[in-house]
C-alpha positions as a Python dict, from the first residue, in 0.01 Angstrom:
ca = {
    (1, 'X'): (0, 0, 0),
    (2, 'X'): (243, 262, -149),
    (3, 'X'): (-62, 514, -168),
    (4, 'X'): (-307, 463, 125),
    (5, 'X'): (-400, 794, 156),
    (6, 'X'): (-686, 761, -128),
    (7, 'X'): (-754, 387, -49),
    (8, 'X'): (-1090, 301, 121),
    (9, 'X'): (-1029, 174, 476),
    (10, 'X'): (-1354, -86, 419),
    (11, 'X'): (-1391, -172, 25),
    (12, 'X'): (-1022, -91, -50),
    (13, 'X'): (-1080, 62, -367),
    (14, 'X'): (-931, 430, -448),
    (15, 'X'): (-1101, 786, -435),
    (16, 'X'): (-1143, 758, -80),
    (17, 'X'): (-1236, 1105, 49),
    (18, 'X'): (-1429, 1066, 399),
    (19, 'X'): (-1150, 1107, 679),
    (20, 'X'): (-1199, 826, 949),
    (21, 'X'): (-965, 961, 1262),
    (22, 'X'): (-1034, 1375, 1283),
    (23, 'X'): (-1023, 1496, 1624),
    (24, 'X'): (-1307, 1753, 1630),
    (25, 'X'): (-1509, 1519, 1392),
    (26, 'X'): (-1513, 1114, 1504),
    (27, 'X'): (-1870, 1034, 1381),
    (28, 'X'): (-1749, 765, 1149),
    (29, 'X'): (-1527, 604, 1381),
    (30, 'X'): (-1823, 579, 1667),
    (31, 'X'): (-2079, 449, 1361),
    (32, 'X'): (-1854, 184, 1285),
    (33, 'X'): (-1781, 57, 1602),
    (34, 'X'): (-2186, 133, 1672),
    (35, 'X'): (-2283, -82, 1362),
    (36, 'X'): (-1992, -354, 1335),
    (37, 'X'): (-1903, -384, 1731),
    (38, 'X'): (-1525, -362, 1635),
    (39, 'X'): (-1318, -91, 1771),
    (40, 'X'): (-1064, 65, 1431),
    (41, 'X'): (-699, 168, 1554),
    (42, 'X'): (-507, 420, 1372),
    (43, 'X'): (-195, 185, 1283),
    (44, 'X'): (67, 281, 1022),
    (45, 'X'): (75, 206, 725),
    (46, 'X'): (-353, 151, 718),
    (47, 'X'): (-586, 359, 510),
    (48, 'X'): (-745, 625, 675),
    (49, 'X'): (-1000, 758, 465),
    (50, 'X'): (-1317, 566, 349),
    (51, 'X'): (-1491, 659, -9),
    (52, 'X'): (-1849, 751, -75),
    (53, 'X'): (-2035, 442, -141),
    (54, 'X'): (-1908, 269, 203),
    (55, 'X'): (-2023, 625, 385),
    (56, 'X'): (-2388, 590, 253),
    (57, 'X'): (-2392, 231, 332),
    (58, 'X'): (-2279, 312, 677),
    (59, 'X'): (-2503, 596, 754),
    (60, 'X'): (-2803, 337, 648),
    (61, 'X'): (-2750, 76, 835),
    (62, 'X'): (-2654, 335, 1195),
    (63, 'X'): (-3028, 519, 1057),
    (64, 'X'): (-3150, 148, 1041),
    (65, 'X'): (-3021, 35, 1412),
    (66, 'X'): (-3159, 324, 1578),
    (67, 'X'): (-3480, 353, 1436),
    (68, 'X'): (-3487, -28, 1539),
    (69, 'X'): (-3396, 61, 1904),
    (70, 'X'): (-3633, 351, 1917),
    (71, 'X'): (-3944, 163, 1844),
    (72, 'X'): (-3838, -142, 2056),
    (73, 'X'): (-3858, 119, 2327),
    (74, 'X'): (-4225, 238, 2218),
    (75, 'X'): (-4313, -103, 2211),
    (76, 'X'): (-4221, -196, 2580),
    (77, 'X'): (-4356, 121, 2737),
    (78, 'X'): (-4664, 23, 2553),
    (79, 'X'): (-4687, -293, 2678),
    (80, 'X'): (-4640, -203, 3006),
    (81, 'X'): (-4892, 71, 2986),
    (82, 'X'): (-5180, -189, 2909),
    (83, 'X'): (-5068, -398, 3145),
    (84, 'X'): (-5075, -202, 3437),
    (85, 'X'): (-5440, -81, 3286),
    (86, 'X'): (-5534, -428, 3320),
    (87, 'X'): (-5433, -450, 3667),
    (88, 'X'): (-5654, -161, 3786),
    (89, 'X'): (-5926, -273, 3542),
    (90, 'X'): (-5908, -616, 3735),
    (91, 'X'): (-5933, -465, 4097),
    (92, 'X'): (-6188, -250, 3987),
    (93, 'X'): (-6390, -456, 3880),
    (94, 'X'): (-6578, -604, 4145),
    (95, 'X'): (-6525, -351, 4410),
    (96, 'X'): (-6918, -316, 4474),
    (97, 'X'): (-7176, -534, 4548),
    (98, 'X'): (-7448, -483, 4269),
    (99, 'X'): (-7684, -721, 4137),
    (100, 'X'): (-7541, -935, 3869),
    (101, 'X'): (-7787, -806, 3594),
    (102, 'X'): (-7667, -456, 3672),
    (103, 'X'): (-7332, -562, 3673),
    (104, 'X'): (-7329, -723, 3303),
    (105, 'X'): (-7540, -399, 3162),
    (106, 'X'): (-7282, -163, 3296),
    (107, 'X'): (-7001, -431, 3128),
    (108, 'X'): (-7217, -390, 2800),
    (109, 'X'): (-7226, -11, 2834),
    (110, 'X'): (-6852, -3, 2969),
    (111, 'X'): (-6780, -200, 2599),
    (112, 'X'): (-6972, 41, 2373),
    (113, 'X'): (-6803, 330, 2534),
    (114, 'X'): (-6440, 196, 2436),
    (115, 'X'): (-6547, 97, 2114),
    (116, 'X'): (-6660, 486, 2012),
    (117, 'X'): (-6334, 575, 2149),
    (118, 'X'): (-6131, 337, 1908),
    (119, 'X'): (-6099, 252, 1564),
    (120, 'X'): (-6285, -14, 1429),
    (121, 'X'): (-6076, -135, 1147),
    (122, 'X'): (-5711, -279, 1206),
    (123, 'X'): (-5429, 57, 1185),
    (124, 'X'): (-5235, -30, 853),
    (125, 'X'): (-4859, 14, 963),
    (126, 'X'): (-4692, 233, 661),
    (127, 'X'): (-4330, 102, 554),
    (128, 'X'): (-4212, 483, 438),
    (129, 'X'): (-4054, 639, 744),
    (130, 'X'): (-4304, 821, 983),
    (131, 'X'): (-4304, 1101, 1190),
    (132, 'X'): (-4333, 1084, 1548),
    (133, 'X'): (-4737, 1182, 1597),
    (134, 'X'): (-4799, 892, 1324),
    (135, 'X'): (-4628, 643, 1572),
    (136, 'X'): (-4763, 767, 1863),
    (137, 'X'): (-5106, 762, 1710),
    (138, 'X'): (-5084, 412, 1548),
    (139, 'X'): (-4956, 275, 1933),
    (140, 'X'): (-5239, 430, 2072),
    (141, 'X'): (-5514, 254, 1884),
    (142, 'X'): (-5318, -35, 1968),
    (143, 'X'): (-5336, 49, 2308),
    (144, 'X'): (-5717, 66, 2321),
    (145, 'X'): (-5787, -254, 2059),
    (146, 'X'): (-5620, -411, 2345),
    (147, 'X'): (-5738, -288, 2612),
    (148, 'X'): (-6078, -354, 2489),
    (149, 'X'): (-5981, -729, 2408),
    (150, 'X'): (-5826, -798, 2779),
    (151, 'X'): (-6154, -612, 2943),
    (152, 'X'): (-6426, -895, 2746),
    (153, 'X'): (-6213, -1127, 2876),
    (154, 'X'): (-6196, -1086, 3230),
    (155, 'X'): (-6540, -972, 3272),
    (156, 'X'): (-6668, -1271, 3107),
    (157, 'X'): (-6442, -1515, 3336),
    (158, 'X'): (-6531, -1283, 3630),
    (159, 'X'): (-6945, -1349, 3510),
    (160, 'X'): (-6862, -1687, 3514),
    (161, 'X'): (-6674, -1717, 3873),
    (162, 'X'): (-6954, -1519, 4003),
    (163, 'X'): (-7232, -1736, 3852),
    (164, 'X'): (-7057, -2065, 4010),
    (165, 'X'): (-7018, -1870, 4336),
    (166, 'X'): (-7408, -1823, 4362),
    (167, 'X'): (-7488, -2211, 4248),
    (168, 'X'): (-7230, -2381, 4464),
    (169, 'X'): (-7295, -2381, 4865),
    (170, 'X'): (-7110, -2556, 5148),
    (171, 'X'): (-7465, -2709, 5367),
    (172, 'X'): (-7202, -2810, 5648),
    (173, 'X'): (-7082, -2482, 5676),
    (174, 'X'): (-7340, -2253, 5596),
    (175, 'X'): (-7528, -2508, 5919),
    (176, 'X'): (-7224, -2453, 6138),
    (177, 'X'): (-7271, -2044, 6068),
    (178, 'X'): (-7601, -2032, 6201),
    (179, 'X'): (-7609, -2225, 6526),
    (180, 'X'): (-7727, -2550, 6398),
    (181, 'X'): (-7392, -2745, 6505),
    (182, 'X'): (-7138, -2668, 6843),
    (183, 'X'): (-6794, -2846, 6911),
    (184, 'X'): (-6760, -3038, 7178),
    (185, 'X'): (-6413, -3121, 7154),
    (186, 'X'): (-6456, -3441, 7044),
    (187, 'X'): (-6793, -3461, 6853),
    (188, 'X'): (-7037, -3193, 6657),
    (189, 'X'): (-7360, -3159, 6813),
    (190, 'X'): (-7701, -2963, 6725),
    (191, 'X'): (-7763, -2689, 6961),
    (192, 'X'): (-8023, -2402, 6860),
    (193, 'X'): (-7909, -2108, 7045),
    (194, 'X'): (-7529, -2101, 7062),
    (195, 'X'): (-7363, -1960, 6719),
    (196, 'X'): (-7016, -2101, 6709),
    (197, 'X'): (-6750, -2004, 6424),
    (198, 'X'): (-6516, -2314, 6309),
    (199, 'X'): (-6197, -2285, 6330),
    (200, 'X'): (-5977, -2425, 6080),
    (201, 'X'): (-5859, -2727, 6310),
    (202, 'X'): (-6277, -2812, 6356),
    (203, 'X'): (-6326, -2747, 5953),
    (204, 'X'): (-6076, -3023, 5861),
    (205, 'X'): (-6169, -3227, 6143),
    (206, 'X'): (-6547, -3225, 5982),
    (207, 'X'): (-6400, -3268, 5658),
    (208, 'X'): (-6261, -3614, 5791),
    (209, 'X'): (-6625, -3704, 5941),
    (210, 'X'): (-6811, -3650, 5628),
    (211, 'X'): (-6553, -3791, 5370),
    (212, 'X'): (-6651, -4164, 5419),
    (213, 'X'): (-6489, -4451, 5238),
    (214, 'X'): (-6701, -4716, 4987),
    (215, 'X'): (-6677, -5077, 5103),
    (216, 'X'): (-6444, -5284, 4883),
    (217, 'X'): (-6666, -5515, 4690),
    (218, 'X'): (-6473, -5858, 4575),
    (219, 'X'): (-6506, -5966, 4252),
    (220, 'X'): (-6650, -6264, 4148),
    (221, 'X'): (-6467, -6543, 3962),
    (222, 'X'): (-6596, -6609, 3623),
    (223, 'X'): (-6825, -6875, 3555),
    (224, 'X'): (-6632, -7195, 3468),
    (225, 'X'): (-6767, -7414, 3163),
    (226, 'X'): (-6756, -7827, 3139),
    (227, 'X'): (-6556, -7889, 2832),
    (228, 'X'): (-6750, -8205, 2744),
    (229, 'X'): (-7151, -8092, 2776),
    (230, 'X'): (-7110, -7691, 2776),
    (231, 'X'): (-7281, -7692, 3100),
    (232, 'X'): (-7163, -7382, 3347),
    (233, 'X'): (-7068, -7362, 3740),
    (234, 'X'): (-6989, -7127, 3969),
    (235, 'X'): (-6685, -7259, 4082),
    (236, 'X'): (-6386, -7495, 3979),
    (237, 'X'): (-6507, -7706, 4272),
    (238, 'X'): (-6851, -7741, 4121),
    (239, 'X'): (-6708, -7832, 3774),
    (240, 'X'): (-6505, -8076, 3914),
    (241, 'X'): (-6774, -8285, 4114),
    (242, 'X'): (-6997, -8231, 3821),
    (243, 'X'): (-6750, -8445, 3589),
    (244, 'X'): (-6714, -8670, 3847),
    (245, 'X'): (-7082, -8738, 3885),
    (246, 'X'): (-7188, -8733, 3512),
    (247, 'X'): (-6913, -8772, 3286),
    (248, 'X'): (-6655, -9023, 3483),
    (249, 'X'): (-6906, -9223, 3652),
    (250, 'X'): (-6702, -9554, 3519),
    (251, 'X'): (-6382, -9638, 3663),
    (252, 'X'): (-6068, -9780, 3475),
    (253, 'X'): (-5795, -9984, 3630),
    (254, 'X'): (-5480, -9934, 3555),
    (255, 'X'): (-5355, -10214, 3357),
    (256, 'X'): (-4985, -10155, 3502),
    (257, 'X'): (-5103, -10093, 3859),
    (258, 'X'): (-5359, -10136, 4129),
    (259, 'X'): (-5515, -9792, 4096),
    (260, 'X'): (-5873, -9709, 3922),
    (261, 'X'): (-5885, -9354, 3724),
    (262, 'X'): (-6202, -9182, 3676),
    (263, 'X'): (-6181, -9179, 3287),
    (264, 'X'): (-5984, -9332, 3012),
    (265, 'X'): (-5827, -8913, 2999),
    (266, 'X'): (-5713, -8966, 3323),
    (267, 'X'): (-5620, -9295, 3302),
    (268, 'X'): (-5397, -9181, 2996),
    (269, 'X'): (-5247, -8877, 3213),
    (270, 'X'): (-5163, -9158, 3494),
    (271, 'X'): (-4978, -9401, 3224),
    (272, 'X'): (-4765, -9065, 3101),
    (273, 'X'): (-4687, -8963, 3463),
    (274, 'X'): (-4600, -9319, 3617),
    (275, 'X'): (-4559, -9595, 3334),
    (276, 'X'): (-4384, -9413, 3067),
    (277, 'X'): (-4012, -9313, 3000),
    (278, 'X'): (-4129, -9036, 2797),
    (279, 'X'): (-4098, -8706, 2966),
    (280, 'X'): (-3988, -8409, 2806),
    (281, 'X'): (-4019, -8102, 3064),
    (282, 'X'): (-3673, -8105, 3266),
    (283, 'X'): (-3656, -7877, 3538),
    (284, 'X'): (-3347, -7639, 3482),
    (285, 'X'): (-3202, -7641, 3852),
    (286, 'X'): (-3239, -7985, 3962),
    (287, 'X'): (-3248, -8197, 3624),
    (288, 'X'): (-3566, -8374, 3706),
    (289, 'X'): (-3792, -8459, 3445),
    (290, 'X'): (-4202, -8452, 3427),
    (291, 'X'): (-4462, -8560, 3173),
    (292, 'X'): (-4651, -8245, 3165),
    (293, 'X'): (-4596, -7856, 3134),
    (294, 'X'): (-4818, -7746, 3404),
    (295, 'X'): (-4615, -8007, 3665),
    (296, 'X'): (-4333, -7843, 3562),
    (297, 'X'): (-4428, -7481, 3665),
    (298, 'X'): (-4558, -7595, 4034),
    (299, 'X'): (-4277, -7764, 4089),
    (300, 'X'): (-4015, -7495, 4046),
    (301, 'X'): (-4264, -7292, 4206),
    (302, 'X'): (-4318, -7512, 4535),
    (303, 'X'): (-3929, -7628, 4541),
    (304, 'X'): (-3715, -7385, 4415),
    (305, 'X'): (-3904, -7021, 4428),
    (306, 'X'): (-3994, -7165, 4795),
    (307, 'X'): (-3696, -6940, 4949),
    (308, 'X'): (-3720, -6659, 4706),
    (309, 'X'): (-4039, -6580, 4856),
    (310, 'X'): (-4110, -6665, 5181),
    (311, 'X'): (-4437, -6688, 5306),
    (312, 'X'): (-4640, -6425, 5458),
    (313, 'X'): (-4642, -6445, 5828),
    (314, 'X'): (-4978, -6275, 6051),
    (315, 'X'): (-4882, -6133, 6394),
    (316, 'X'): (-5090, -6018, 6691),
    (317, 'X'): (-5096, -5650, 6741),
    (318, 'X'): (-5086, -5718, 7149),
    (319, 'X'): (-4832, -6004, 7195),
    (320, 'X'): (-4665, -6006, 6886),
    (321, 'X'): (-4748, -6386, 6836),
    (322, 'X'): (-4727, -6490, 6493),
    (323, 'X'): (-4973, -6720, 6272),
    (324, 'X'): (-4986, -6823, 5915),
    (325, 'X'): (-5337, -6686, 5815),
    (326, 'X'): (-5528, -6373, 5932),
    (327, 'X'): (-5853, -6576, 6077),
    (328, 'X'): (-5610, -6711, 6335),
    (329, 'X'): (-5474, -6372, 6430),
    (330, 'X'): (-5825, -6254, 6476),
    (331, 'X'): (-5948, -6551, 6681),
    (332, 'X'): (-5628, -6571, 6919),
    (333, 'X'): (-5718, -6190, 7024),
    (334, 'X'): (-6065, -6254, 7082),
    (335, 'X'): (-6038, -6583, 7287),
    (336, 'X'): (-5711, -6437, 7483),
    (337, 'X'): (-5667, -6092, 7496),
    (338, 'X'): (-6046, -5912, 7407),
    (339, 'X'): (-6254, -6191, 7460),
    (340, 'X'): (-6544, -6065, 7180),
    (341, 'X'): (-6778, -6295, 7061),
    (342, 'X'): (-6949, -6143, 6748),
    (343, 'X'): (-7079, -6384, 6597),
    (344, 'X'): (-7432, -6482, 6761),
    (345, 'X'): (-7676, -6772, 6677),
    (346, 'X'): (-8007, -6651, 6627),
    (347, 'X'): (-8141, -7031, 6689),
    (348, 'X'): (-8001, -7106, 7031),
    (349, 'X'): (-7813, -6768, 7141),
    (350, 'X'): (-7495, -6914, 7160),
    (351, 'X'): (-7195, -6698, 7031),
    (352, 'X'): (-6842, -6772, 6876),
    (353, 'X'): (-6543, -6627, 6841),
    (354, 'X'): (-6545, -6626, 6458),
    (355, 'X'): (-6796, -6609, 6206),
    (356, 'X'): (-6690, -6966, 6029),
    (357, 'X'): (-6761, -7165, 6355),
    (358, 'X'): (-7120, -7009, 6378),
    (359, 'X'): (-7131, -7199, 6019),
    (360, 'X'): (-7075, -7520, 6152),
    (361, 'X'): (-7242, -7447, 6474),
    (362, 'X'): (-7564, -7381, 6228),
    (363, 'X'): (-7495, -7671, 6048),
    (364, 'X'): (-7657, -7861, 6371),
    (365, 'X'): (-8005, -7647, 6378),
    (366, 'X'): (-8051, -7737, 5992),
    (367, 'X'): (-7909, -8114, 5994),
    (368, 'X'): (-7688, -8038, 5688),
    (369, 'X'): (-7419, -8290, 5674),
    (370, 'X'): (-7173, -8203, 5416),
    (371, 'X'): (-6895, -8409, 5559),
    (372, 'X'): (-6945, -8776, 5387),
    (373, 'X'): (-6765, -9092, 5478),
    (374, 'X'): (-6575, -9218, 5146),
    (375, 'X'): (-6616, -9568, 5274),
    (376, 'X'): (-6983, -9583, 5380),
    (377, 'X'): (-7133, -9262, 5304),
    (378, 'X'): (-7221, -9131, 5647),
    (379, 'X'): (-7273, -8759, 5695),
    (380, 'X'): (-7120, -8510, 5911),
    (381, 'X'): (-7207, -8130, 5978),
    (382, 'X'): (-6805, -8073, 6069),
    (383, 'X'): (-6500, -8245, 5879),
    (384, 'X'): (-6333, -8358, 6218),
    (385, 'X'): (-6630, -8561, 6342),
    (386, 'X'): (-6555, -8760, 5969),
    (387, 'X'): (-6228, -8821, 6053),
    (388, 'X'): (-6293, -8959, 6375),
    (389, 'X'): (-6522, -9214, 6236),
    (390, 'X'): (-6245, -9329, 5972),
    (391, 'X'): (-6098, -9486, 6243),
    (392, 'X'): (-6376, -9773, 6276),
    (393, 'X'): (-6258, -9859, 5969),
    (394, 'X'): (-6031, -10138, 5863),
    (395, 'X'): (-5769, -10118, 5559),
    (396, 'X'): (-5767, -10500, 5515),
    (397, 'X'): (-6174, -10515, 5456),
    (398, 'X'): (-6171, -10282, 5144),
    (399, 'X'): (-6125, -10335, 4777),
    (400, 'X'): (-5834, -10195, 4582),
    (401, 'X'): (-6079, -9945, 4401),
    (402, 'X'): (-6217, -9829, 4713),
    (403, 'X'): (-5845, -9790, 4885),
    (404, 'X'): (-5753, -9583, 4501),
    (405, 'X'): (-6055, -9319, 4591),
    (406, 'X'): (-5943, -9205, 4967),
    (407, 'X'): (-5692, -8943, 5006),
    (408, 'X'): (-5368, -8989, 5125),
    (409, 'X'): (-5430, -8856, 5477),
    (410, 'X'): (-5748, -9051, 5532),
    (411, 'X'): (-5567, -9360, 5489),
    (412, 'X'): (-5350, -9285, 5740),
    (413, 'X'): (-5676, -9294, 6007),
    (414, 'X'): (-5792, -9674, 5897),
    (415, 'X'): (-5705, -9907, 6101),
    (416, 'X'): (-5437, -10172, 5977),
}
């Protein structure tokens, strides 16, 4: 740069006529440093001078920024002016206590009011540059299209509250206000004369009184359905005496072994289980091998999930004495600790300790005897009087397919 005293400081072409660094006259240096946020040095050897083009392009884009910062600040103050305008609107609302026709009329009169004040159509913004009255004038029919936008609002959510207000009453409180109800302490009673005001403390307290909870109602297991007639039951119990009774009423014997099934089905389950090599579900922790799927899962569920989950354990609230079901909990604090009897006959008067022996005690009024003898059929209102007769029995006297029908533990009662 042999001749940088013509060369443009910005473009770097020559003619460059504008000075840059003058000491009475720095209004280039500021706009650049205004417009490009870089701060020019005078260093040797650089231009100093600018030409006309880059001057007109500068004094643009500094007329650009400030008309940009000027009407940013016209914008705010407007903004904050209708907002604090909506503030007192809001707490001016409903400072008296008119009727609510009254009140909407006056919000309908209110309206037409602010709409003669403003314009109707929306205030076309020109792009030429203004003066300052047409910006002022244009931001204040903004100011009242606004306005008039924010005050249908509120007054119609303020209607609404109100309208709400007058439909919904509090009966427990509005009772409490005018004497029906007094505080005790411990209790609300009706008294006629005394007016007492609730405190908060009483108000949640009632709360808790009223608020009362919806007994738990069990569902019902779905109906079960006998694959072989279609026929429905109640119960899985039901189904399976049904079957017993009607379908299997024909014993098989075992070819292999001494033991009848109930149907050639079972009869094929109990060849597959006992007589055949064949089994392809192996258990994966012990290696031991069963006929069926469903064995399968109750056996890792019985032998090996045993310890996983250990088994829920019932203990009295007074002694801390534990039990393996509830009804056991309940009757050990009756009988030892409370003594209650609850459960009442209505026959004879006499009362138990839980609701299942008034069952059996009932049993006796209406000579049901659900409790049969496998061997000879003898009934029994209660399942240990059945087992005390299986000992009159003898094991020796009965047939193989009458030995095949009793359960393990009955067996165990005959005598040898």
């Amino acid at each position: 740069m042999n001749n940088s005293n013509s060369i443009c400081r910005i473009c770097l072409q020559d003619g460059a006529t504008y000075p840059i660094f003058e000491k009475f006259n720095q209004d280039i240096q500021s706009k650049i440093s205004l417009c490009l946020h870089v701060t020019i040095e005078d260093i040797e050897g650089y231009p100093r001078v600018i030409c006309k083009n880059c001057n007109e392009t500068l004094d643009n884009l500094y007329n650009f920024i400030n008309k940009f910062k000027e009407n940013c600040e016209i914008l705010r103050n407007g903004l904050l002016n209708v907002k604090q305008e909506e503030i007192s609107l809001e707490s001016s609302i409903f400072l008296g206590e008119e009727n609510e026709t009254d009140y909407e009329y006056e919000c309908m009169d209110h309206f037409e009011n602010l709409k003669i004040i403003g314009v109707k159509t929306e205030p076309t913004v020109d792009l030429k540059p203004n003066t300052n009255d047409q910006t002022k004038s244009n931001i204040s029919q903004v100011k009242v299209k606004r306005k008039i936008q924010v005050e249908k609002e509120n007054v119609r959510e303020k209607v609404y509250k109100r309208k709400l207000r007058k439909n919904k009453t509090n009966r427990i409180a509005t009772s409490i206000l005018e004497g029906e109800f007094t505080w005790t302490g411990e209790e609300w009673c009706l008294s006629a004369n005394k007016i007492v005001l609730p405190t908060q403390q009483t108000v949640r307290q009632l709360q808790k009184v009223v608020k009362t909870k919806l007994p738990k109602v069990k569902k019902q297991p779905p109906p079960k359905l006998c694959d072989l007639c279609g026929e429905v039951f109640k119960d899985q119990d039901k189904l399976s005496v049904h079957k017993k009774k009607v379908h299997f009423k024909n014993p098989v014997k075992c070819p292999k072994c001494p033991r009848f099934c109930a149907s050639e089905y079972y009869l094929k389950r109990h060849m597959m289980r006992k007589h055949e090599n064949k089994k392809p579900f192996i258990c994966a922790s012990c290696g031991r091998g069963f006929a069926f799927k469903g064995e399968l899962t109750s056996h890792y569920r019985n032998v090996h999930n045993k310890n996983l989950k250990p088994k829920k354990i019932f203990a009295c609230k007074i002694c801390n004495k534990t039990y393996k079901c509830a009804k056991s909990v309940t009757v050990h604090e009756r009988s030892v600790h409370t003594g209650d009897r609850p459960a009442v006959c209505s026959v004879c008067g006499t009362s138990f300790f839980h609701e299942d022996y008034l069952k059996e005690h009932m049993r006796l009024h209406t000579g049901e005897t659900p409790f049969k003898c496998p061997i000879c059929g003898r009934g029994y209102a209660q399942r240990c009087n059945m087992k005390s007769h299986l000992r009159i029995h003898r094991a020796s006297e009965l047939d193989a397919a009458t030995l095949s029908k009793l359960k393990p533990n009955y067996l165990k009662l005959l005598k040898v």
